[in-house]
N, C-alpha and C positions, 0 to 999 in steps of 0.2 A: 756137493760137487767134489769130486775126487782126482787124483793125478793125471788120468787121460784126458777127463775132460777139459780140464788146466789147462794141459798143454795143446790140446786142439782150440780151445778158443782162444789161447794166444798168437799159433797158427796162421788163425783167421784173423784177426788183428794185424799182425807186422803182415802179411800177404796185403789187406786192403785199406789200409787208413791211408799208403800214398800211391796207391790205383785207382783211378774215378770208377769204382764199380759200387762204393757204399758198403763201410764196415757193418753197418747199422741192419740191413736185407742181409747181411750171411751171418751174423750173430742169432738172427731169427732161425734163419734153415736151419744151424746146426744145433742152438740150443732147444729146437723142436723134437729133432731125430733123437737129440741124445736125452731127453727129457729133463733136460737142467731146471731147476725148479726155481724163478726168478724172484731169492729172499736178497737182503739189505747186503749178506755179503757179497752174491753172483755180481748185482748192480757196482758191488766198489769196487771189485776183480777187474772186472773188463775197463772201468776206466782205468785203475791204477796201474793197468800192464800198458800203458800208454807212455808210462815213463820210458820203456824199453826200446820202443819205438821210436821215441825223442834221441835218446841216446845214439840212435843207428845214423839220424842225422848231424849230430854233433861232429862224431865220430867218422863219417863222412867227408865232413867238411868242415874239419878241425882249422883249416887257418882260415876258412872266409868268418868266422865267427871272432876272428882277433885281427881283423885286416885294420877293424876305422871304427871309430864309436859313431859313424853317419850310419853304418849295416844298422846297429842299434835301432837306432832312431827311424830309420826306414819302418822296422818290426812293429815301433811302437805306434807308429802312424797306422800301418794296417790292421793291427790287434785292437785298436778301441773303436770301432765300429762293433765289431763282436761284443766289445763287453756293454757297450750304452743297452743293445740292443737285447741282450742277455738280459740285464738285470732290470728292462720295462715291460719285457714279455716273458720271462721267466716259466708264468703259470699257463700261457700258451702252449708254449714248446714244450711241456712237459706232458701238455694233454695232446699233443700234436705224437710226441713219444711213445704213447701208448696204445695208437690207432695202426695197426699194421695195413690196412688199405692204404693210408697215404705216403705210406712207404715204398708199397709194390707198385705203387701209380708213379711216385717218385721216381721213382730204379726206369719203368721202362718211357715215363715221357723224356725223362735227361737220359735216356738209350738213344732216342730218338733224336735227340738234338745232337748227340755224340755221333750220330752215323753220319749227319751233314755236318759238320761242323766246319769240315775243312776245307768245304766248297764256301763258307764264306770271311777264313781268314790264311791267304796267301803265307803259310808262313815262315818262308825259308827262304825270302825273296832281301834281298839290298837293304829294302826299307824298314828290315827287321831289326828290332836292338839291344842289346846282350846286358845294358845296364839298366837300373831300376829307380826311378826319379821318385823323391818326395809325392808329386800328383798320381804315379802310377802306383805306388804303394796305399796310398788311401781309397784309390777304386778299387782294389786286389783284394783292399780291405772291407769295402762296401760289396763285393761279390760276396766274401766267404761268409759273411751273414744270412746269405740265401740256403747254406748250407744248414741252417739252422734247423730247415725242415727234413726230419728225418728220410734217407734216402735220395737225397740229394748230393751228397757226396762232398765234404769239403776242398778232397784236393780238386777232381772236378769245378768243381766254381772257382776256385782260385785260379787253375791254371786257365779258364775259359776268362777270367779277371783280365791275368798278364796278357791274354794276347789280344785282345780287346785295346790296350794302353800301347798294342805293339813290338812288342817283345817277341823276342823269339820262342820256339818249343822249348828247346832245354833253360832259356830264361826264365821262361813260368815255371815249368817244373820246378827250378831251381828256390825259388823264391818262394812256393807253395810251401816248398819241403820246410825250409828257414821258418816261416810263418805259423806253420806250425807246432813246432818249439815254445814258445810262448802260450798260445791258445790252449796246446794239450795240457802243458804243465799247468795252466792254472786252473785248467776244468778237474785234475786229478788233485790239486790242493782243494780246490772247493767243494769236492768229494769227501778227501778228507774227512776235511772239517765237519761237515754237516753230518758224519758216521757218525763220528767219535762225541758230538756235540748231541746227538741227541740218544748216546747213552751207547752205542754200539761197539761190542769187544771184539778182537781178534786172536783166536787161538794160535798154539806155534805149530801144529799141523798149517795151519793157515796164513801162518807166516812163510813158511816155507812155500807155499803153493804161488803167491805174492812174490817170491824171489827168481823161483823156479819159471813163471808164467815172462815175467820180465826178461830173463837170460832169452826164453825162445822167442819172444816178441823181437828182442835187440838182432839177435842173428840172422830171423827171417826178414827183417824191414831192411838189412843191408841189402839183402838178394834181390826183395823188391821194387826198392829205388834204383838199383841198377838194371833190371829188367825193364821197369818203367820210361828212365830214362831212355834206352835202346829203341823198345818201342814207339815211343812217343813219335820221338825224332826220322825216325824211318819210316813207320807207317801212319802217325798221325793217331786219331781218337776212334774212327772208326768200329774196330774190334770191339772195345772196351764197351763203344753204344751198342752192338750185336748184344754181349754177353750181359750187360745190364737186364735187356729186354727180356731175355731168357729167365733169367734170374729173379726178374718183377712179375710177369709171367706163372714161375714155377711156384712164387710165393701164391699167387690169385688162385691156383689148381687148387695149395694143397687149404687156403682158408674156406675156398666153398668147397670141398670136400669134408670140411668139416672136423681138419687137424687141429689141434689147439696150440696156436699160435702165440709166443711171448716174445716182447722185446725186453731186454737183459743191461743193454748198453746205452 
């Protein structure tokens, strides 16, 4: 993998990890087209440019993360449904990872559900609410485990979490985004670890690529989360389940046509 491609699957990264469209179906297309060849480093590339993305939310939202160590605690109530669940299905979701049908089926039934979505949650009405309770944080938290299935879409299930408990559009969003923070960071430490532990180097081309990948991840996820947000709140989910379906869709064309198809991420 080389500079361009670096910085296009980073690209694709800060662009979709806080858009329900699933980073997971465009890491596929583009590392199809561009023939990235899926070795131990591509796999720890695209998760560790994850930090950059983390960073766009911090960075964001620089004082709600030092408001109250309740925000905290909120994060850790949603975050350990992910990790129970993580670490007793593990060998699941990794085989689940490597089946690109259940991704493209992924992408366009949660299209599907994103086209209605909004005919069955009111969200912009009185009985909407802008804070996030103890209980609403542990379902936020029991939704984004659904994400587990590749193509499902983290923020997707999260934000479909918050408004489910209530909350408003830019509520979930907001909270999805937060939530995030934790989850990615520790899936990019347990990437890490598990390189480096079963013997795997990184050259300083490669480190560079790693620093480089992270800078455009960070810049695009600002631009993302505020388009997101705009969207959201204006139009609702719809769009996002249009372009999923496409997207789930355009992956089904190019596997039974007979592309060779890898997931990287």
């Amino acid at each position: 993998m080389g500079l361009f491609e670096a910085i296009l699957l980073a690209i694709i990264e800060g662009l979709t990890e806080y858009i329900p469209v699933s980073s997971t179906g465009h890491m596929i297309i583009a590392s199809s087209f561009m023939g990235i060849q899926s070795d131990a480093f591509v796999k720890l590339f695209t998760v560790c440019i994850q930090l950059g993305a983390i960073m766009a939310v911090v960075a964001l939202y620089f004082k709600r993360f030092f408001q109250s160590f309740e925000f905290y605690y909120k994060l850790f109530v949603a975050f350990i449904p992910a990790v129970i669940l993580g670490l007793l299905f593990k060998n699941q979701i990794d085989s689940l990872l490597e089946n690109v049908i259940v991704v493209a089926i992924a992408l366009i039934i949660g299209g599907i559900f994103l086209i209605f979505i909004d005919r069955f949650f009111d969200n912009e009405t009185k009985n909407r609410q802008e804070n996030t309770s103890y209980k609403n944080a542990l379902v936020i938290g029991l939704f984004q485990t659904i994400s587990m299935i590749p193509g499902v879409s983290r923020s997707a299930a999260t934000i479909i979490g918050g408004l489910s408990q209530g909350l408003t559009r830019k509520a979930a969003a907001e909270f999805s985004f937060f939530l995030a923070v934790p989850t990615m960071f520790a899936a990019t430490v347990k990437s890490l670890y598990d390189f480096f532990d079963e013997g795997g180097t990184v050259s300083t081309e490669q480190w560079k690529l790693f620093a480089i990948g992270n800078g455009v991840a960070f810049v695009v996820s600002l631009l993302a989360i505020r388009f997101m947000i705009a969207i959201l709140t204006k139009y609702g989910f719809k769009y996002f389940g249009y372009y999923r379906v496409v997207a789930g869709t355009f992956i089904l064309i190019l596997y039974f046509s007979g592309v060779s198809l890898s997931i990287i991420d």
